[in-house]
C-alpha positions in Angstrom: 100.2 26.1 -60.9 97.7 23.9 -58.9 100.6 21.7 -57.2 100.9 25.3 -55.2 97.8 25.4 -54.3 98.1 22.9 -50.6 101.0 24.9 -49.8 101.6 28.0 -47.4 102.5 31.2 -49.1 105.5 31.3 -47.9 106.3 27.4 -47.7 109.7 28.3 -50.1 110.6 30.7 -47.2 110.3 28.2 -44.4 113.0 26.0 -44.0 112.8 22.5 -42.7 114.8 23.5 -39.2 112.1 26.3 -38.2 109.1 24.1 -39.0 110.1 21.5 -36.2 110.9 23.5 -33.4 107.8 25.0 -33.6 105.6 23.2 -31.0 101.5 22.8 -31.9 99.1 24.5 -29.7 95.9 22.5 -29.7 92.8 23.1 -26.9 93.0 20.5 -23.6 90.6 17.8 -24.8 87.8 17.7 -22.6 86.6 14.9 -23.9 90.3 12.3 -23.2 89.8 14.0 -18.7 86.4 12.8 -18.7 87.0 9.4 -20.3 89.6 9.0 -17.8 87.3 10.1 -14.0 84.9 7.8 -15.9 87.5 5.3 -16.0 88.5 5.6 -13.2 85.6 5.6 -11.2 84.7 2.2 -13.3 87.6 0.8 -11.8 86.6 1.8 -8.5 83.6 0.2 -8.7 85.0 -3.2 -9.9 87.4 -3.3 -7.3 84.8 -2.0 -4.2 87.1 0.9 -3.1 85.9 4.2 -2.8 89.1 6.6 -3.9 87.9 9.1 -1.4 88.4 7.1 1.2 91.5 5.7 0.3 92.4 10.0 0.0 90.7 10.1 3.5 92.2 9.7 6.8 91.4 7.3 8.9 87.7 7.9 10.6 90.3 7.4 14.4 92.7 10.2 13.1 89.7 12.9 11.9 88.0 12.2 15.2 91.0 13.2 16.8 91.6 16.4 14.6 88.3 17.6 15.3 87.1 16.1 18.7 90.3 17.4 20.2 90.9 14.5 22.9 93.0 15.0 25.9 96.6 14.8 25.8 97.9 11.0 25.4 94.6 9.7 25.3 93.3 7.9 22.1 90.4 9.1 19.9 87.1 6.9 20.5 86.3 5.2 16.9 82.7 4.0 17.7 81.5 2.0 15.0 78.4 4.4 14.2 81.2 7.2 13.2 82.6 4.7 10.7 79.0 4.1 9.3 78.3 7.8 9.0 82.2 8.4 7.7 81.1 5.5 4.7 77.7 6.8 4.1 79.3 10.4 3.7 81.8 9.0 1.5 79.2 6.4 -0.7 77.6 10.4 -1.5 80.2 11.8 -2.6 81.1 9.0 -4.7 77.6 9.0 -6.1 78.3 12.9 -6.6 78.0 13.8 -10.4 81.1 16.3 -9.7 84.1 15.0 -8.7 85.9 17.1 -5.9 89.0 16.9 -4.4 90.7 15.1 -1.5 90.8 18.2 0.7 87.3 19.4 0.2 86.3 15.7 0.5 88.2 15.3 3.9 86.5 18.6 5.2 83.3 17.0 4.6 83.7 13.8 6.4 85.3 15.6 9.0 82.4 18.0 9.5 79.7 15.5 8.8 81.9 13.8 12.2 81.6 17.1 14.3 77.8 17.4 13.9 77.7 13.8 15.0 80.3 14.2 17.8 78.7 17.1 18.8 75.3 15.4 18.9 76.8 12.4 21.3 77.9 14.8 23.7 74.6 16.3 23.9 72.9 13.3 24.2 76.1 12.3 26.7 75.4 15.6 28.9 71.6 15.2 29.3 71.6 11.5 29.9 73.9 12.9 32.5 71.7 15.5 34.2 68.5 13.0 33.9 70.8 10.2 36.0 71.2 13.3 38.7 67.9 14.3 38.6 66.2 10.7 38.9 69.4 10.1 41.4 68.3 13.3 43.5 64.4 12.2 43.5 65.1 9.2 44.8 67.2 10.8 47.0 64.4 13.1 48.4 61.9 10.2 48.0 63.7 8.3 50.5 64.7 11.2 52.7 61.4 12.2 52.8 59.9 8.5 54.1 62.9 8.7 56.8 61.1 12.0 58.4 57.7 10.3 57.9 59.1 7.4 59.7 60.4 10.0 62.4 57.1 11.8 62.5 55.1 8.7 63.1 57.6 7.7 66.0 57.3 10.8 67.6 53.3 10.7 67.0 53.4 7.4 68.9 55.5 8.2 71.7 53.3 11.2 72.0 50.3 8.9 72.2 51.8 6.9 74.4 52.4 9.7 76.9 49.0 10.7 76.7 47.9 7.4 78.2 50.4 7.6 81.2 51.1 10.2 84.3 54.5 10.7 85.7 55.0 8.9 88.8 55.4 11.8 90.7 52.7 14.4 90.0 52.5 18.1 90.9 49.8 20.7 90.8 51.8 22.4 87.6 52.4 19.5 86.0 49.0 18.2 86.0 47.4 21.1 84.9 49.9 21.4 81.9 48.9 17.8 81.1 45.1 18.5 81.5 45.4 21.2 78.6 47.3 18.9 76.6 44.7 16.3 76.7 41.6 18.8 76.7 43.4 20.0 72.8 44.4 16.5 71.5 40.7 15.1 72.8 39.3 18.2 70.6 41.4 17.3 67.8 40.5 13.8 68.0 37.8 13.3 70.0 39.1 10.1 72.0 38.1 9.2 75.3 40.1 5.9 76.1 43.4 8.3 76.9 41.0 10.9 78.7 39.0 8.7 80.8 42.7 7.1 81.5 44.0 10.5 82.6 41.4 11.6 84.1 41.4 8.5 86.5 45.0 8.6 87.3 44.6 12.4 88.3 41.5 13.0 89.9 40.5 12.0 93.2 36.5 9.4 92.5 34.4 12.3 94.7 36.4 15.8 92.7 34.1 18.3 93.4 32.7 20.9 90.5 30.4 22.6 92.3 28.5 19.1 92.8 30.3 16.0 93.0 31.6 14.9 89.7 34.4 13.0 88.3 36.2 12.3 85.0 33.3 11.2 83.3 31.2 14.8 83.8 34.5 16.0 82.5 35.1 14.1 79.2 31.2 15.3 78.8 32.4 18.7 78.9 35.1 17.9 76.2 32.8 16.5 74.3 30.4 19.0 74.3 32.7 21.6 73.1 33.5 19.7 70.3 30.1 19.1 69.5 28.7 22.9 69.5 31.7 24.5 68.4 33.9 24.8 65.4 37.6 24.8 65.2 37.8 25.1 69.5 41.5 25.6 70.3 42.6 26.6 74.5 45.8 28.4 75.2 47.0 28.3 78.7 48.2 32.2 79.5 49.2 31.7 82.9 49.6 30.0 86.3 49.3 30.6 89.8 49.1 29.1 92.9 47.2 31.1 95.8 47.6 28.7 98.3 49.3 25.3 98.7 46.1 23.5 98.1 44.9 25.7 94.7 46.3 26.0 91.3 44.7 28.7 89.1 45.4 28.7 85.5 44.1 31.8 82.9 42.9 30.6 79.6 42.0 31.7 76.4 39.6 29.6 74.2 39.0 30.3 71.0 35.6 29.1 68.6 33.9 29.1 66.0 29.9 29.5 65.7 28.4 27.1 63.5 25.2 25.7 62.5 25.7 23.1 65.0 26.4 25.7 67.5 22.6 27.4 66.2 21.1 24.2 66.8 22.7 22.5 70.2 22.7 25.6 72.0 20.4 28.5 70.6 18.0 26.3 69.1 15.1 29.1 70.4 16.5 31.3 68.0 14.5 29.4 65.4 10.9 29.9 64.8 10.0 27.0 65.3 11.5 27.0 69.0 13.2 23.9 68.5 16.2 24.7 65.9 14.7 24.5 62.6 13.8 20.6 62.8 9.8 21.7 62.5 10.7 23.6 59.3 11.1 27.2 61.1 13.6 30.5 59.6 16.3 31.4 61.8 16.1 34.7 63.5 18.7 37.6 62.0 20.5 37.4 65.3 21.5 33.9 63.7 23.0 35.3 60.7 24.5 37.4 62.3 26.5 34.8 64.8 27.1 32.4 61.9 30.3 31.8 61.1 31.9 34.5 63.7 35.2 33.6 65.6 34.6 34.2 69.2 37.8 34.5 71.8 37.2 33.5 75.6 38.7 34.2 78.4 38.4 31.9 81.3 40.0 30.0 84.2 40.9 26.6 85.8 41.1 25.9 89.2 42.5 22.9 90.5 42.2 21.9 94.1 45.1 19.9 95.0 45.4 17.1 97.7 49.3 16.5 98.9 48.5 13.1 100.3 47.1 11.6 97.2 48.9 14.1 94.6 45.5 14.0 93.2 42.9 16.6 92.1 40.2 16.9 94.5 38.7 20.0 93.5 38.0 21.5 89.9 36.0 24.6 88.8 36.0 25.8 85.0 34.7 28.6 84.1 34.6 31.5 81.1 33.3 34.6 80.0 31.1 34.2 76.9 29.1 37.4 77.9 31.8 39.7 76.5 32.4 38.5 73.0 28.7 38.0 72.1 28.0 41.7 73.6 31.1 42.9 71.5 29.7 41.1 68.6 25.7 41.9 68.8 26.6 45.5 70.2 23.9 45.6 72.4 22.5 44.3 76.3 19.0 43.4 74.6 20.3 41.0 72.0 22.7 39.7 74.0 20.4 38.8 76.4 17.8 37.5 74.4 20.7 35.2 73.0 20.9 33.5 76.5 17.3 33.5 77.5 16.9 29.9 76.5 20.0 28.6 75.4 21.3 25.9 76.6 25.0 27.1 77.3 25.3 29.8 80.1 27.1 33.3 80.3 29.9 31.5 81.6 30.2 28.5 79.6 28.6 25.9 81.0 26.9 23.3 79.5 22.3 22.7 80.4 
């Protein structure tokens, strides 16, 4: 009775042929898979090679299946792509899940792109700051070329301001004398005016009493003195006779406080410009500041045995703007009853 126990119910059924080809199912042992990847990667620790990247192409060949290269042309290993390929490799070994070789190749591969990718970035921008630094120094020096031009021309001009062609004529010399009235306001040198002057004008020129380039670099001078911003256009030339050169003008200034004091100083209360502590009279203020336009003439009397100047007469109407400007005859004339510029622009 108990020696039946151990055995199957039906053990006397089973014969011994039927028991053997039956094959045992038993679960996968988790534990024997594990033993072995931790085998395995203890082996690949003793022996220093990584089994991903012995799985793992060549850092050359996934450069060259993601970087797509040009045809026949070999894929650029740099040796920062094989330090990022073993640093991305060294992770996944210290991974605590294994994965496999194709996942593990995709890695790498993208972990190359982002760094290819960054490289030609860095390539292209390093590329357009070389053509921008190459296109200021382009300009730089482009632009010191015209300087260099400008300042020749600005001394050639110079130097034509000191000379007068050999052979002068009445047109030509008044041309020249505007030219050297604007750059003497501009600059307010003498030495190529009192040079120009000499060269032109005849040592007794008349101007209504007789005068010479000196009187007429005083002019000039006064002008720049009393006025602000003084600019003269020539408008026109004519010759009414052999001997006489007319030329129209238009000078344009600008009333400031040295204008108030050099040539309306009566319009203080003081009488003598404000330097006794006097207020300005509201004919002043109303002046100040305003941009008056002249017309006027030249007239040269020319001498065709010398080829020199020996008459000159300047004259221009300041009577109009200032009546267009104060609006009436009595202010106007009170303007003019002691200044010391006339109705026609000439200097006391």
């Amino acid at each position: 009775m108990h020696s039946l126990v151990l055995l199957p119910p039906n053990a006397l059924t089973l014969s011994d042929k039927l028991v053997c080809d039956v094959k045992q199912r038993t679960r996968p042992s988790r534990v024997n898979s594990t033993t072995t990847f931790i085998d395995a990667r203890g082996s690949e620790a003793n022996t220093g090679v990584s089994a991903a990247a012995t799985a793992l192409p060549s850092v050359p060949e996934l450069i060259a299946r993601n970087d797509s290269p040009p045809p026949g042309s070999r894929p650029v290993c740099l040796s920062s792509d094989q330090k990022t390929a073993n640093k991305v490799i060294a992770s996944i070994k210290a991974a605590n899940h294994p994965i496999g070789i194709e996942l593990q190749n995709a890695v790498v591969a993208e972990a190359l792109r982002k760094k290819i990718r960054h490289r030609e970035r860095c390539r292209v921008n390093q590329a357009r700051y070389r053509k921008r630094k190459h296109k200021s120094q382009v300009d730089v020096q482009n632009g010191i070329a015209r300087l260099w031009d400008e300042i020749k021309d600005l001394q050639s001009r110079c130097n034509d301001l000191s000379g007068v062609p050999a052979s002068r004529t009445p047109w030509g010399v008044a041309g020249d004398y505007f030219r050297h009235f604007n750059y003497f306001l501009a600059h307010a040198r003498s030495q190529y005016a009192s040079k120009f002057f000499h060269d032109i004008m005849a040592p007794d020129v008349v101007d209504g009493s007789p005068s010479g380039g000196d009187t007429q670099i005083e002019t000039w001078r006064c002008f720049a003195l009393y006025f602000g911003d003084v600019h003269v256009e020539l408008r026109g030339m004519k010759m009414p006779s052999e001997d006489t050169l007319v030329a129209s003008t238009i000078t344009m200034v600008t009333v400031t406080r040295n204008t108030l004091r050099y040539a309306f100083p009566h319009l203080n209360s003081d009488g003598d410009a404000g330097t006794q502590g006097g207020d300005w009279s509201p004919i002043a203020g109303r002046i100040l500041g305003q941009r008056l336009v002249v017309h006027g003439s030249v007239l040269f009397g020319w001498d065709n045995t010398s080829n020199k100047v020996v008459r000159f007469q300047a004259q221009a109407d300041l009577l109009t703007p200032m009546l267009k400007l104060l609006g009436n005859l009595e202010d106007v004339s009170f303007i003019f009853s002691k200044a010391l510029i006339t109705p026609d622009c000439r200097f006391v």
